[in-house]
C-alpha positions in Angstrom: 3.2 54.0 -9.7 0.2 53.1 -7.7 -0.1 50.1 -9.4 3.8 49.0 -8.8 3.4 49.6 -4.9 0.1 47.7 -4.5 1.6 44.6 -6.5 4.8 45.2 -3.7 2.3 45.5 -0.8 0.4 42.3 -2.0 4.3 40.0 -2.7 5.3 41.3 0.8 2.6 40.6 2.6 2.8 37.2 0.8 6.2 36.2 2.1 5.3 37.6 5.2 2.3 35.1 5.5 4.4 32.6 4.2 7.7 33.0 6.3 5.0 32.9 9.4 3.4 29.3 8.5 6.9 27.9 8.2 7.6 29.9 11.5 4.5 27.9 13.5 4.7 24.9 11.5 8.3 24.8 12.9 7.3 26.2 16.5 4.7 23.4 17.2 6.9 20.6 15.4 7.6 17.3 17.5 11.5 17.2 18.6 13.8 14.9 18.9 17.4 14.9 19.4 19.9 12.3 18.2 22.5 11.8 19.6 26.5 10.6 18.2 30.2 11.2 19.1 33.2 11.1 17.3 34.8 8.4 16.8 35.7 9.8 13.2 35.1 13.2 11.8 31.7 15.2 12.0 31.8 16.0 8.7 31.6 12.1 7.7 29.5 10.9 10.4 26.4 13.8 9.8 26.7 12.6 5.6 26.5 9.0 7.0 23.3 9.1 8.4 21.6 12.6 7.1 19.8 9.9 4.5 18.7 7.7 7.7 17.6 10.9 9.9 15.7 12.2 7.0 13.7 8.5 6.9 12.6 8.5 10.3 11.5 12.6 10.2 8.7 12.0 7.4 8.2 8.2 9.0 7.1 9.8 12.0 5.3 12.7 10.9 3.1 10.5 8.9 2.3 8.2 11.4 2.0 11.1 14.1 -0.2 13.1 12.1 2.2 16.0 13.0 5.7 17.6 11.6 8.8 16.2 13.3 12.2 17.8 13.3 15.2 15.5 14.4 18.0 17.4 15.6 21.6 16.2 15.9 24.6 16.8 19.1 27.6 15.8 18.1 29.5 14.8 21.5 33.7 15.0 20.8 34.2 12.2 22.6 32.4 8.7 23.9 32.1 9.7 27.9 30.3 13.2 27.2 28.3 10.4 24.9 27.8 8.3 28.0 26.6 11.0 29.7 23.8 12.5 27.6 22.0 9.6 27.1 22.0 8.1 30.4 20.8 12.0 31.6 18.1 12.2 29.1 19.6 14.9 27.2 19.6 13.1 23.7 15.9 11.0 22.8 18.0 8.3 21.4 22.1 7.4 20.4 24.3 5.6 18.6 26.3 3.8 21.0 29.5 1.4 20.1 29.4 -1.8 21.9 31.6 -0.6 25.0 30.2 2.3 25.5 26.7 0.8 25.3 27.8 -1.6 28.5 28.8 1.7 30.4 25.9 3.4 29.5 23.9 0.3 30.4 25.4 -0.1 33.8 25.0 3.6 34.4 21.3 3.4 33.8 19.5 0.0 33.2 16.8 1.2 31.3 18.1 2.0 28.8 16.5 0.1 25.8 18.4 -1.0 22.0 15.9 0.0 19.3 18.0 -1.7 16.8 22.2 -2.9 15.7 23.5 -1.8 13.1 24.3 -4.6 10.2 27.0 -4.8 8.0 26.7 -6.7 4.3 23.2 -7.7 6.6 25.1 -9.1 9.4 25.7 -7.3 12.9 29.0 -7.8 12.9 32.2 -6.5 11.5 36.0 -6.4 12.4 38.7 -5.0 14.0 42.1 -5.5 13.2 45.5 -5.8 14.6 48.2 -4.1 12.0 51.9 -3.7 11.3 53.7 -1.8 8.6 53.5 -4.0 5.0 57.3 -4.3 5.4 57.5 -5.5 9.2 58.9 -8.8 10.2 56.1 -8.9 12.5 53.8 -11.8 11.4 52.1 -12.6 14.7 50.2 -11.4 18.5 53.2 -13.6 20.0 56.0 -11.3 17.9 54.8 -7.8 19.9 56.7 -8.6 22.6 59.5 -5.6 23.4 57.6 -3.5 20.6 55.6 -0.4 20.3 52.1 -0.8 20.7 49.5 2.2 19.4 45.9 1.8 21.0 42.8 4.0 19.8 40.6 5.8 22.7 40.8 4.5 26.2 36.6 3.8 25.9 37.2 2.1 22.3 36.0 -1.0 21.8 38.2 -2.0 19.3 40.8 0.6 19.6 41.3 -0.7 23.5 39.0 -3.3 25.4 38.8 -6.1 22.4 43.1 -5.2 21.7 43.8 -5.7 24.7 42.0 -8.8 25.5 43.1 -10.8 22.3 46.6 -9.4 23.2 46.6 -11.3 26.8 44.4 -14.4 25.5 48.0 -14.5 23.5 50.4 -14.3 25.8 50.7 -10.0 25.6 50.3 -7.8 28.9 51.2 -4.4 29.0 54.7 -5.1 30.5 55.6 -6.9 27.9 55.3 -4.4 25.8 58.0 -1.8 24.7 55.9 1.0 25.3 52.1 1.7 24.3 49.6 4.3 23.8 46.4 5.9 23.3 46.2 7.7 20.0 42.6 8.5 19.8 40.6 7.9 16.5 41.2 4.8 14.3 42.7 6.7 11.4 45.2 7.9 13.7 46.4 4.9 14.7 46.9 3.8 11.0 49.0 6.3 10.3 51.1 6.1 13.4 52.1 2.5 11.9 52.7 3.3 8.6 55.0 6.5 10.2 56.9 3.9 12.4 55.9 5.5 15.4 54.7 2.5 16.3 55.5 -0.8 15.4 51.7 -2.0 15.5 48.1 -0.8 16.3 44.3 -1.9 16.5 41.6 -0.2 14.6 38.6 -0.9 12.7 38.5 -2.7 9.4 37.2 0.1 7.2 40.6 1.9 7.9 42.6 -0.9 6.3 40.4 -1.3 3.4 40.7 2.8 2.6 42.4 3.7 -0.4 44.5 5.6 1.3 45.7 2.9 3.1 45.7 0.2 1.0 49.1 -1.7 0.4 50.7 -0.2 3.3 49.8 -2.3 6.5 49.7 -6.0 6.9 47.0 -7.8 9.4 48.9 -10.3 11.9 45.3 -10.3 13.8 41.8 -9.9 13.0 38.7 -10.6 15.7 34.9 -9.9 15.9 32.7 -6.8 17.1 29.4 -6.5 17.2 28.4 -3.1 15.6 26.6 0.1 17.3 23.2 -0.2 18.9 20.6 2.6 18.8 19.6 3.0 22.0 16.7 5.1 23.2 16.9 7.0 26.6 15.0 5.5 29.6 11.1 6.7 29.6 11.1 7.3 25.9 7.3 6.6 25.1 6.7 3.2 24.2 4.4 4.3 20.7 7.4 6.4 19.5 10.2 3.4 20.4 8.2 1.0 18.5 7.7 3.2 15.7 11.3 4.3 15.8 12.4 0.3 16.1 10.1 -0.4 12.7 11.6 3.2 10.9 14.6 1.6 11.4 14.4 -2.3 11.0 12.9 -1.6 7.6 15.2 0.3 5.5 17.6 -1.4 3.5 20.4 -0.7 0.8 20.3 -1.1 -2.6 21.2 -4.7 -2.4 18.1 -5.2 -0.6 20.3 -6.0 3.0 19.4 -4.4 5.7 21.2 -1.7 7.2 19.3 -2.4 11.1 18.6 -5.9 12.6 16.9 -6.5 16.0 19.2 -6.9 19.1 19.1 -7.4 22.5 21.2 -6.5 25.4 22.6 -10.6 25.2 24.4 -9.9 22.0 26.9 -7.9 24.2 27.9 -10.3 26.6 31.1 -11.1 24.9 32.3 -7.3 25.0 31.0 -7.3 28.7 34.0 -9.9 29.2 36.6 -7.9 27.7 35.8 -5.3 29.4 35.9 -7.2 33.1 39.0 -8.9 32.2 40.5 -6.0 31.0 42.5 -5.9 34.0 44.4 -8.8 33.4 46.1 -6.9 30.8 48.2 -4.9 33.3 49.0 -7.1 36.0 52.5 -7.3 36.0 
């Protein structure tokens, strides 16, 4: 009976030992937050770049010498984004091109660590959609028809739309009626429902399978994909080691998923969004 107790005694006092390493180790870990909004669900944004997150953790504690824990805050929508990292409350965010330019105006030192690439290119595309079915086959045919934006602060979903809409003879008035839906997917679905009788999201909507076959593209244009961006007076040591982390993983085709990028490669956005104006003049 002795015996059995001191055996107990010794395990608990064990995982007592144990559970208070992991305690301090955690307690005097370097932290950083990371910042991202939703565009699209949490659930698929946090599996996106959990892989990514865990990369720059054990990056950093080796070069650091030290543990380091990277949490993440999800913000529900892109001004609350805005916000936190021109306040300092997030170390570092992904930021899609428009909100990037707000966030940069907001705070000018802000810095980009690194763009995201797609197929090793930072760019991808947003699309302007009608049903398959629709006798709609061009910008110029939206005229007297339903138009379904994204988010008011969208890139695609609303600045780039809008400006390819007017560069083609499309204001707001000329419209039937419009709106803004919110996340891409929704917009999709709005067409396909007849809701609406076209909308502009990203690319990787049209090309899900659950999407597939069911919406015709009458116009496609460029976007320059998300920039990291660290939070003004982020330590210099830690951005540079955070813009390497970054700039050198890849996929499994050997592309890389992060290219270098500077505030320039957003000029083009930064003209949508002044002209964006032009849209609603009557």
């Amino acid at each position: 009976m002795c015996i059995i107790n001191l055996k107990f005694i010794k395990l608990t006092s064990m995982l007592i030992i144990l559970s208070f390493l992991i305690i301090t180790k955690i307690s005097y870990a370097k932290t950083l937050v990371f910042g991202v909004y939703g565009s699209e669900r949490r659930s698929l944004i946090d599996e996106r770049f959990r892989p990514i997150i865990k990369k720059i953790e054990t990056n950093f504690g080796s070069e650091l010498n030290e543990p380091v824990i990277i949490k993440n805050k999800f913000f529900p929508d892109y001004i609350q984004g805005v916000n936190a990292i021109v306040g300092g409350e997030v170390d570092f965010m992904r930021l899609g091109a428009a909100s990037y330019i707000q966030a940069k105006n907001k705070n000018s030192d802000l810095s980009i660590i690194a763009i995201e690439a797609k197929k090793g290119v930072k760019y991808f595309y947003g699309l302007i959609c009608v049903k398959s079915d629709s006798s709609i086959n061009s910008l110029k045919d939206l005229k007297g028809k339903r138009f379904a934006f994204g988010n008011k602060e969208s890139t695609i979903g609303r600045y780039l739309a809008q400006y390819y809409l007017y560069k083609n003879g499309i204001r707001g008035n000329d419209l039937l009626s419009y709106d803004y839906l919110g996340k891409h997917d929704k917009v999709a679905v709005s067409v396909i429902r007849n809701q609406f009788d076209a909308g502009a999201f990203k690319e990787g909507i049209y090309n899900h399978n659950i999407f597939k076959g069911r919406l015709k593209i009458i116009f496609k244009f460029k976007n320059i994909s998300q920039a990291w961006v660290a939070r003004s007076s982020f330590p210099k040591k830690e951005f540079e080691l955070l813009s390497r982390t970054l700039l050198n993983i890849s996929d499994k085709s050997s592309k890389s998923i992060f290219l270098p990028g500077n505030d320039g490669d957003y000029d083009f956005i930064r003209d949508a969004i002044d002209n964006n104006s032009l849209f609603f003049e009557q």
